[in-house]
C-alpha positions in Angstrom: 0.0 0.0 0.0 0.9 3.4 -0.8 2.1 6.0 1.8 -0.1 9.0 1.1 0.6 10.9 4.3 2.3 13.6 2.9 -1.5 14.4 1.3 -2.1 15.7 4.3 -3.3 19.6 4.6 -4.2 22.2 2.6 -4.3 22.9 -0.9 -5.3 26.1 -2.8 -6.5 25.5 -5.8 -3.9 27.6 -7.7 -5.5 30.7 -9.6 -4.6 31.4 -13.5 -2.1 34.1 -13.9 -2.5 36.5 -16.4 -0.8 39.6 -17.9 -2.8 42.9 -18.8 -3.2 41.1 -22.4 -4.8 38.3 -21.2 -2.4 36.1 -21.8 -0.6 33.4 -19.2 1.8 35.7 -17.0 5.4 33.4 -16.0 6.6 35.6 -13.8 3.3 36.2 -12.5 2.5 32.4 -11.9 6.2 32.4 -10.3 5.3 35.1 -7.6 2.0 33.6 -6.8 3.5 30.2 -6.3 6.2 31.9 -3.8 3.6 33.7 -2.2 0.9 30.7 -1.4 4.2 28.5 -0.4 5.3 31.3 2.0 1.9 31.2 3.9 2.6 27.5 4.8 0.2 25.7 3.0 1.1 21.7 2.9 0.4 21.5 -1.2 -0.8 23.1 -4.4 -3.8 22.4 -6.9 -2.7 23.3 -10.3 -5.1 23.3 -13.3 -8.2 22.7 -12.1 -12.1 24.7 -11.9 -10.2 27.8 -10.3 -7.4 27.8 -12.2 -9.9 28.4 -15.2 -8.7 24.9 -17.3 -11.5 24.7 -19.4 -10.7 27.9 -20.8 -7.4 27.7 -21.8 -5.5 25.9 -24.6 -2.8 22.5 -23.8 0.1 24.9 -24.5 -1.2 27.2 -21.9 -1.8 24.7 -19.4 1.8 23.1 -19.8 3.0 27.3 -19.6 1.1 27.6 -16.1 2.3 24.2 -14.5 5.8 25.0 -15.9 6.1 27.9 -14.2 4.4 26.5 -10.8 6.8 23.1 -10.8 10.1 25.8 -11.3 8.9 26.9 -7.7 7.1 24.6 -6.0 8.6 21.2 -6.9 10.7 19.5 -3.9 9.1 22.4 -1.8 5.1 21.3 -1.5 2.9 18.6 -2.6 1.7 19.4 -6.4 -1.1 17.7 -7.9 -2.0 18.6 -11.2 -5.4 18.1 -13.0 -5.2 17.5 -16.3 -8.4 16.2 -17.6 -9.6 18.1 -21.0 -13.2 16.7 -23.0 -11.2 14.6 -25.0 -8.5 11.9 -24.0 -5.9 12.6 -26.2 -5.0 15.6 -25.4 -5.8 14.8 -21.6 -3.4 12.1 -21.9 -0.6 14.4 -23.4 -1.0 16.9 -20.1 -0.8 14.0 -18.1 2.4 12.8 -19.6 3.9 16.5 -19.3 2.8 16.3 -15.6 4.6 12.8 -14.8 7.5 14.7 -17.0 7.8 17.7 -14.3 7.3 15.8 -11.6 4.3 16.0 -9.8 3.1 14.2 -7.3 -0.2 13.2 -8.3 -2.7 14.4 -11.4 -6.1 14.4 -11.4 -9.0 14.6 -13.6 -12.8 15.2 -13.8 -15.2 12.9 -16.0 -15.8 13.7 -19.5 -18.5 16.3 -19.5 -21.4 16.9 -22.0 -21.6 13.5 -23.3 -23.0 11.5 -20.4 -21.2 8.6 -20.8 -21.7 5.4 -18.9 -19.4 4.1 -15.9 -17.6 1.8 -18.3 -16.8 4.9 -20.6 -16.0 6.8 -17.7 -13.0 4.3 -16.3 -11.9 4.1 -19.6 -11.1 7.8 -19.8 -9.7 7.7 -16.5 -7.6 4.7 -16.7 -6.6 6.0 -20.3 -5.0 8.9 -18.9 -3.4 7.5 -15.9 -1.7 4.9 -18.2 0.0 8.1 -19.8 1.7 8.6 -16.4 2.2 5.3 -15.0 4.8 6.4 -12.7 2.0 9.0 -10.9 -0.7 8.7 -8.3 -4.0 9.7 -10.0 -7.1 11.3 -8.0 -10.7 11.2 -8.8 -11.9 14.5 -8.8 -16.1 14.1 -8.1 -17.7 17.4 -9.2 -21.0 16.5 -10.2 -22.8 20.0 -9.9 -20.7 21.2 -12.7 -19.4 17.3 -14.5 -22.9 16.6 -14.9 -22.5 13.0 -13.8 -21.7 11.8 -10.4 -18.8 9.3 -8.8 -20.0 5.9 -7.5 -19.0 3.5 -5.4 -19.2 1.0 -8.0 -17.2 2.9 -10.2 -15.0 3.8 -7.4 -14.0 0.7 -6.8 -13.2 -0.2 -10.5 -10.9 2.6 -10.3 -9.1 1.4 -7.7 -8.2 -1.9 -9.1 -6.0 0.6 -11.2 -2.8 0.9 -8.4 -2.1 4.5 -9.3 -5.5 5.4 -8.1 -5.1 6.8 -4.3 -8.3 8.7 -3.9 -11.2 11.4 -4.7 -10.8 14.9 -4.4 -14.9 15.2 -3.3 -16.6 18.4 -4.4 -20.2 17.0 -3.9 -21.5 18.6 -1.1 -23.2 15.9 0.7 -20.4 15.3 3.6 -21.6 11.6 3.5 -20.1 10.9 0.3 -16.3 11.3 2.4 -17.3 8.7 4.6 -18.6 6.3 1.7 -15.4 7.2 -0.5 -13.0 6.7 2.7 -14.9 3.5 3.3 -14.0 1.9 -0.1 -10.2 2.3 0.8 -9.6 6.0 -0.9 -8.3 9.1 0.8 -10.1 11.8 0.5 -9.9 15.4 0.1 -12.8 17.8 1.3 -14.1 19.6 -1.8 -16.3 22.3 -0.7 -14.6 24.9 1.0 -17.8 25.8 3.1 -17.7 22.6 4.7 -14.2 21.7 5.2 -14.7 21.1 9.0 -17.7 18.6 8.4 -15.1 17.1 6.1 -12.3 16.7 8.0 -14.4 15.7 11.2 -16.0 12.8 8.2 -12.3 11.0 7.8 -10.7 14.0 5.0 -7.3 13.6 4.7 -7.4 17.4 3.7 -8.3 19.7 1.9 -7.8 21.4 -2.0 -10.2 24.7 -2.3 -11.0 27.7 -4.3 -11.0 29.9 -1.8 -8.0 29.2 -0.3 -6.1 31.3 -1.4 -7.2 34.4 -0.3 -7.2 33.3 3.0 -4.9 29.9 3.5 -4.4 31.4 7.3 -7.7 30.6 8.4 -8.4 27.2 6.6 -4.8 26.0 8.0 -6.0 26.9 11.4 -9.6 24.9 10.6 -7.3 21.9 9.7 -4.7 22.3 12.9 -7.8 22.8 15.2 -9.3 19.3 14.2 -6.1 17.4 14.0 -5.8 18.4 17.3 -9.6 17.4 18.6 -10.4 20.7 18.8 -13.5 21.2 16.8 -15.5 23.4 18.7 -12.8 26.0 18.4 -12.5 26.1 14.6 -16.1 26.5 14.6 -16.1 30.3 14.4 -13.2 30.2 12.3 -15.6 27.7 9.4 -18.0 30.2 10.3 -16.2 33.3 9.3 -14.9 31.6 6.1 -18.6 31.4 4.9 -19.4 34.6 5.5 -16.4 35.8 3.6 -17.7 33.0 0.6 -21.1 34.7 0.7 -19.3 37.9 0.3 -16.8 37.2 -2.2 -20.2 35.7 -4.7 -22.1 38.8 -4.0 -20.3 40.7 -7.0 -21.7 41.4 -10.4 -18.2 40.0 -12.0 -17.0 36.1 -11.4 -16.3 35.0 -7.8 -12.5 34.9 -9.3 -11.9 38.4 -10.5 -13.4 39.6 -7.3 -11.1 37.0 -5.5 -8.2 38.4 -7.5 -9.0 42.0 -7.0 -9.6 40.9 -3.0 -5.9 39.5 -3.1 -3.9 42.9 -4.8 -6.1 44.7 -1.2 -4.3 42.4 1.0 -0.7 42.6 -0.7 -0.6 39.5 -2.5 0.7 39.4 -5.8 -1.2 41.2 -9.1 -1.9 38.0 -11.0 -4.6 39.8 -13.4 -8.4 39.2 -14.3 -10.1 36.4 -15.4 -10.4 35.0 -18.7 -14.2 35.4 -21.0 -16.4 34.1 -21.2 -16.2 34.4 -17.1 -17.0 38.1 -16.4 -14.3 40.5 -15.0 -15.1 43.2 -12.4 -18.0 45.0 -12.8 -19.0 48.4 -11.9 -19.8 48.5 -8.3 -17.8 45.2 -7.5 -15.4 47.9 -5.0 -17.8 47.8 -2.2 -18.2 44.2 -2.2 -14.0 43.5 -2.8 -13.5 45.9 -0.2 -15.7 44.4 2.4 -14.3 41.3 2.0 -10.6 42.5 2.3 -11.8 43.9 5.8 -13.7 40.7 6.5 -10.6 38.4 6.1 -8.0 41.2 8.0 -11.2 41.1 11.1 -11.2 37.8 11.5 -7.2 36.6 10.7 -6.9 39.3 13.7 -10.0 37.9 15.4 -9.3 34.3 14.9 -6.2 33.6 15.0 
């Protein structure tokens, strides 16, 4: 059996860095790898819903984990998803992946077509085959996939030996336990309910709100490592609040993210890519408030 400790923690779900063009920003995906590793977080999420794959091209994907792995690698935990709506070129990022060295990839099912389970391992064990030397994660989404993880199909996957586990973005908590109890870790999806998920058996958790505030969600996950559960509470609390607050913009939760992150000092790593809708007039208030919210309750909370 694999050792898949160092899984443990939290990973941000690394955002897509661009330059005032629009195009993928190196030196900007450089800085912003520096700055999430300097906050102590245990591993990064490269490529996935945040990070705005669906709307980028191969090339740009390979640019953006490029530029992460020149950073990150030997440092944190990467795990790459590479999944695109067709296996070839899924299996190409997967390859590049194993080539950089991650430490895992992971990919979603094929979405639009709803295939059926048998179709669905296929794809998956398709493009773990072009990385045989990587761990592979399941990543459930089904709100957005269109088509939901299994047990059933879990455990076909896990005949596959590179298969460790599920990154779980349903929100029913009760899909951790019935994931963990078919032998997968598990990451906690849902950043509103990372404390139901690690108090359900998550090994961790990889979120898209993360990082904009990786403080607080590393305190969540410290708190209930040490049995503490009632005092990260208020901390799960205030991260929702702050959620409800950074969706309450006209523009995508991520350019208000974005914009929330040059308030607190982070690094300018641009806007966000059409068809997702940049900042809108009247987006300040609501960027603002939630810089104040996060500085309130990292001096609150912490």
């Amino acid at each position: 059996m694999k050792n898949t400790t160092k899984y443990q923690g939290i990973f941000p779900a690394f955002y897509a860095c661009y330059d005032e063009k629009g195009a993928i920003a190196p030196a900007r995906v450089r800085e912003f790898t520096e700055y999430l590793i300097g906050k102590g977080v245990q591993g990064l999420y490269v490529g996935g819903s945040s990070g705005e794959c669906i709307y980028q091209s191969v090339a740009e994907r390979k640019l953006l984990l490029e530029n992460v792995m020149a950073v990150a690698k030997g440092r944190v935990v990467v795990i790459a998803h590479v999944a695109c709506n067709n296996t070839a070129d899924s299996r190409e990022l997967a390859a590049h992946a194993e080539g950089l060295g991650v430490d895992a990839i992971a990919a979603i099912p094929p979405i639009y077509f709803h295939l059926p389970p048998a179709g669905i391992a296929k794809y998956w064990n398709d493009i773990s085959d072009a990385a045989p030397n990587t761990d592979f994660i399941i990543y459930n989404i089904p709100q957005l996939a269109g088509v939901a993880l299994s047990g059933a199909l879990l455990r076909e996957m896990l005949k596959n030996p590179r298969v460790i586990g599920v990154k779980n973005s349903s929100m029913p908590v009760q899909d951790i336990e019935m994931w963990r109890d078919e032998g997968a870790i598990v990451f906690n999806g849902p950043d509103e309910q990372l404390l139901s998920g690690l108090a359900a058996g998550a090994i961790g958790g990889i979120g898209g709100t993360y990082a904009v505030m990786p403080e607080l969600y590393l305190r969540i996950f410290t708190l209930v490592n040490e049995g503490r559960i009632a005092e990260a509470r208020p901390i799960q609390d205030a991260c929702c609040h702050i959620i409800y607050k950074l969706c309450a913009g006209k523009g995508n939760m991520y350019a208000v993210i974005k914009a929330v992150l040059r308030k607190l000092g982070a690094p300018d790593i641009g806007g966000v890519r059409a068809p997702l809708t940049d900042v809108q007039p009247g987006d300040e208030a609501v960027i603002d408030e939630a810089a104040d919210m996060i500085r309130a309750a990292l001096a609150e909370l912490l």
